[in-house]
N, C-alpha and C positions, 0 to 999 in steps of 0.2 A: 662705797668702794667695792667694787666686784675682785675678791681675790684669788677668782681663777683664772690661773697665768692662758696667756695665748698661745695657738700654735707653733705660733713663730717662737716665743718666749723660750716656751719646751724644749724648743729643737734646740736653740743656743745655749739653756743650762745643761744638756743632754751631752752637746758637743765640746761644751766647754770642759764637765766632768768627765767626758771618754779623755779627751787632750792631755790633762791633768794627768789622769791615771798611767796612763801611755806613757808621754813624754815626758812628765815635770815632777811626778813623784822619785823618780829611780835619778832624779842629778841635785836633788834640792842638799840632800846630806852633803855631795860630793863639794855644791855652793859653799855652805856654812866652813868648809874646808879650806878653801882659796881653792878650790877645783874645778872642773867643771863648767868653764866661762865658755868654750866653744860651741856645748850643746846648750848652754842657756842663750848664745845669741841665735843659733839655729833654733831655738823654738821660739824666739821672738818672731824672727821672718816667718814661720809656719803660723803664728797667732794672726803676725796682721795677712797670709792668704787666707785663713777664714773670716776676717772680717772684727777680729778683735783688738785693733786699733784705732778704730773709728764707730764704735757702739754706736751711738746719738750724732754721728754724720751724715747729711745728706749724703745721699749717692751721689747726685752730680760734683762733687768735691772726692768720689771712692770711696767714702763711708758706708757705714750697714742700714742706717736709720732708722736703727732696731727703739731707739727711746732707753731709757733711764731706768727702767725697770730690769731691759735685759742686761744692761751693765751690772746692776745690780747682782741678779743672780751669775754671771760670769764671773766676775769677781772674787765670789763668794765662795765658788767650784776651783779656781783655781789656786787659792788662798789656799784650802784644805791639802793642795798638793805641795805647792811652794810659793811662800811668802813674799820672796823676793822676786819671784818675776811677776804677782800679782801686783806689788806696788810698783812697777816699773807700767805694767801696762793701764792701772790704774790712773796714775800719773801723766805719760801721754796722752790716754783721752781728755784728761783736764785740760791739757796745754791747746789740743784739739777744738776740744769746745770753746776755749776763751776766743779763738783765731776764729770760728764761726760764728760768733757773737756778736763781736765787738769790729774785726779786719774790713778791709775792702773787698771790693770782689776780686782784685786783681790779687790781692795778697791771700786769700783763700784759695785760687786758683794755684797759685806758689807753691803753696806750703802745705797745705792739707792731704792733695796726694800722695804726698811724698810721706805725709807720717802714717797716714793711711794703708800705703803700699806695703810700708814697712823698709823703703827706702832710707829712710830716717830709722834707727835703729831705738829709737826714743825723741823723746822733744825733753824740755826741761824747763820749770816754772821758778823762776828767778825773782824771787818777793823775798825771803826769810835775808835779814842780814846779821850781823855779828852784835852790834847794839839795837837791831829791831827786828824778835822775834813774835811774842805775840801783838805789840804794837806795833804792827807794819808801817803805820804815818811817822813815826819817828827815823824812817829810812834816811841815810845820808848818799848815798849814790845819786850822781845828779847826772844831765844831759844840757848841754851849750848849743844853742846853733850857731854854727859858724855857715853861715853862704847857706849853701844848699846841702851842709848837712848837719851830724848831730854828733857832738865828744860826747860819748861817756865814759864816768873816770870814779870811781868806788867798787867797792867788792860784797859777793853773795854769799850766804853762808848756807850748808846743808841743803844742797840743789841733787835730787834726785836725779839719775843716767848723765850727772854732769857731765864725765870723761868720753860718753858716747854720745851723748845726745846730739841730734842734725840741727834742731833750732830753739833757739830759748826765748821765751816770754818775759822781757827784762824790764821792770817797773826803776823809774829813776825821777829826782825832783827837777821838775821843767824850771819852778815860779820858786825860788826861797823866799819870798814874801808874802809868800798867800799863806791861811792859817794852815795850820799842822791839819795833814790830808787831803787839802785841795788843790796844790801845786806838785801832783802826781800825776805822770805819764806812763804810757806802756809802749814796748817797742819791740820790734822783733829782728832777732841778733842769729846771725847763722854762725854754725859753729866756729869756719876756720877765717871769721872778722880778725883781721891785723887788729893787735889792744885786746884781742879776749884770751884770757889764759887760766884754763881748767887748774885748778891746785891738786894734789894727792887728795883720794882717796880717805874717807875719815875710818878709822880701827872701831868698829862699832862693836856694841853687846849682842847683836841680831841681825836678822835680814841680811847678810853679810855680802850675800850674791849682788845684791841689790846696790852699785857703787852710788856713793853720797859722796860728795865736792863742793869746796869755795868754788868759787868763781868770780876772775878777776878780771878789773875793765881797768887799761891804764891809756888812755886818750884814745880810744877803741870809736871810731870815726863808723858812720853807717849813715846810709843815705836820707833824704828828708822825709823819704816816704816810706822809710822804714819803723813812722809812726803809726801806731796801730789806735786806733778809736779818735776821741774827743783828745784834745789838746788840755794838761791839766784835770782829765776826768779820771785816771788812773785806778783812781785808790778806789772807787765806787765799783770799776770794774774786776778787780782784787779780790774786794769783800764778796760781790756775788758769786765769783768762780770758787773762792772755796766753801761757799754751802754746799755747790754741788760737789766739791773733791770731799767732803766729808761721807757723803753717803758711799763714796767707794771707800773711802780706811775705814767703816762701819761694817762695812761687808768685808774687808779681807781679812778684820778681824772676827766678826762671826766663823767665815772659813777656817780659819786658824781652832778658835773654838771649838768646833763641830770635830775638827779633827783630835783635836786633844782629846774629847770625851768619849768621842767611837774608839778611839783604838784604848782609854781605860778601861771601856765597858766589854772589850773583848779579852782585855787581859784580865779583868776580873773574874770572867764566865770560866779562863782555862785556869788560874793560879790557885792553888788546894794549900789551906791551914786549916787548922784542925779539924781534918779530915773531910772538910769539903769546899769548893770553891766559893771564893773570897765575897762573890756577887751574892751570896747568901746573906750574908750580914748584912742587918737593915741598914748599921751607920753608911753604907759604902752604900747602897740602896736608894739615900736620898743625899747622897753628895752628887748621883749620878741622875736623881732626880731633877735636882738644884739647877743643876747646871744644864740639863733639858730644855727646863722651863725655860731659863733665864734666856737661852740663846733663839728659842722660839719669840719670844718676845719682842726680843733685838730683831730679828726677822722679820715680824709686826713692823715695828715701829720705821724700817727700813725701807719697806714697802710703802708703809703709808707717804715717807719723804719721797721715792723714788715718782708714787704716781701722781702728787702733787707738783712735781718739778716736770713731769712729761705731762702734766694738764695744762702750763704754763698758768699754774696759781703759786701765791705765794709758799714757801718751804724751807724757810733759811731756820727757822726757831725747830721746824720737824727736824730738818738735819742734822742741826746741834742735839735734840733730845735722842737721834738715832744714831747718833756716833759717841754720844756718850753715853746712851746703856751699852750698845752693843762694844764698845772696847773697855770700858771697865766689867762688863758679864766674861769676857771671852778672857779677860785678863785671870778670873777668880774660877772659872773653867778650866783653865790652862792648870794652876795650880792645886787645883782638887783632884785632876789629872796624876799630877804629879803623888800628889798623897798617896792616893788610891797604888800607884807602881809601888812607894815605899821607897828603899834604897834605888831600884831601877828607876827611878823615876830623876833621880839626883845623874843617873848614868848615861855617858854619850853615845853608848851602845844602842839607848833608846829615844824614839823621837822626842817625848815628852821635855826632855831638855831645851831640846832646840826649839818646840811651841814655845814654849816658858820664856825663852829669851829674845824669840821674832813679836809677837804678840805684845812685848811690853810696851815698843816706841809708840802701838798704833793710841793711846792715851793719852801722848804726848804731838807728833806732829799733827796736821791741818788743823793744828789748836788744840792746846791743853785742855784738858778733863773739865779744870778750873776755867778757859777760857768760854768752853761749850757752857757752863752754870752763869756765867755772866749773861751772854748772850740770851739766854731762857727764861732767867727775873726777867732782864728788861724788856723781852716781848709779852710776859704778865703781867708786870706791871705798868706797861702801858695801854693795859685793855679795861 
């Protein structure tokens, strides 16, 4: 594996860190605020005219077709500025990718420009429900055909840009007879479907900017062809799309990391106890080491999945291992961050707070910590 990035690669972490600094550092505070929503949706439409809502899209769909790599490091860059619009755009290109995967061509034609454009202000991936979190085949939302279309009638739980989102990836049980996981579909739901209806807002510990929703289907009628893939192959298409949504919450918690320990390492260099600055002290020395390594690492292992998935070799066991170092490193980076401030570190005045509290979920969604250590024995030991 050659790991030197490309030119093209350059240019997009290059652009993506200028964006970042410019735009998305100076409203992220204002986010975690309830503030701040009109410049975070203007730097959505600015994201996707540079082409960061379609990373790993062909062009002829408006995509960048940058690959998987350069997701990666944009991600990563913009994470360091704000959390929640890296999970917003991380996110769409998930939803992106699943529509180019798996859609028709006429339904790629549809839909991909548009999230592309940045027409679609986000897309939204509609798997997690209220009794089926990390067991997604346990889902109860189902889909009826009647004639020449399809009821759907269950609700989604924890659906990222639910409230904005233009189109949503909506997994529902076609077959209740088939064993658990193989009488799943996927279908794609535009936002303003009579029978779809966004719920509030959930009151989160983090990412706060970032609006998470139910989303409810109450005899929400869409047309026949509003079936996307194989009939009943659903759940297969689920599992592979979020290997690849793991290596962006990998990255946007690196991002978050990287940010917590730069701006320690700079409050260390200026903050004087006894009589000299604090970066003097070995303890403080190799918490800042610690947390170097650890996030270098994650950056490894990040890469290795990204070029694995843009080789079109297998990567679903990489991704689990590089979303679960890299958001448990970034999580104990965040908090050695915090040490390191001391009382300011507890304080809103300083970002370290807000790290500490955006950076926790990334452990927890596209699969528990615990879910990623599953998935890991079982591809060891079945070697």
């Amino acid at each position: 594996m050659n790991m030197t990035l490309s030119e093209e690669q350059l240019l997009i972490q290059h652009t993506a860190r200028e964006f970042a600094q410019k735009a998305l550092a100076g409203n992220a505070a204002s986010l975690d605020n309830g503030e701040g929503k009109e410049t975070f949706f203007s730097n959505l439409r600015s994201l996707a005219e540079l082409g960061f809502m379609g990373l790993n899209i062909a062009p002829d769909f408006g995509g960048s077709g940058a690959g998987s790599i350069a997701f990666s490091l944009a991600i990563t860059e913009l994470a360091r500025a704000c959390a929640s619009t890296a999970v917003t755009v991380s996110v769409t290109n998930m939803v992106a990718e699943v529509i180019q995967t798996v859609a028709s061509e006429a339904q790629k034609r549809q839909y991909l420009p548009k999230i592309c454009s940045g027409e679609y202000p986000a897309a939204g991936f509609c798997l997690t429900e209220p009794g089926a979190g990390s067991d997604p085949s346990a889902m109860r939302t189902s889909a009826v055909k009647d004639g020449g279309e399809w009821i759907l009638n269950g609700s989604k739980a924890y659906i990222t840009s639910g409230e904005f989102a233009g189109v949503f990836v909506v997994w529902a049980v076609t077959d209740k007879e088939a064993p658990r996981g193989k009488g799943i579909s996927c279908f794609l739901v535009e936002r303003e479907t009579a029978g779809l209806e966004v719920g509030p807002a959930e009151e989160k510990m983090g990412q706060k900017g970032s609006a998470t929703n139910p989303v409810y289907f109450d005899n929400c009628r869409i047309p026949e062809n509003a079936l996307m893939g194989e009939l009943n192959r659903g759940y297969q298409v689920a599992l592979g799309e979020l290997a690849g949504g793991r290596i962006g919450i990998g990255s946007l918690a690196l991002g978050i990391g990287l940010a917590a320990t730069d701006y320690a390492k700079s409050y260390a260099q200026e903050r004087e106890q006894f009589g000299k600055p604090i970066s003097s002290f070995q303890a403080l020395q190799w918490m800042l080491a610690d947390s170097y390594t650890e996030l270098e690492a994650a950056r490894l292992l990040l890469m290795q999945a990204a070029y694995l998935k843009e080789g079109g070799n297998a990567f679903a066991a990489q991704a689990s291992m590089a979303k679960l170092f890299a958001t448990e490193a970034a999580n104990r980076a965040c908090y050695a961050g915090q040490q390191i401030l001391g009382g300011h570190g507890y304080n809103r005045e300083y970002p370290l707070e807000r790290y500490a509290r955006d950076v926790r979920i990334t452990s927890i969604y596209e699969g528990t910590s615990e879910i990623q250590r599953m998935i890991i024995a079982r591809n060891a030991l079945a070697q």
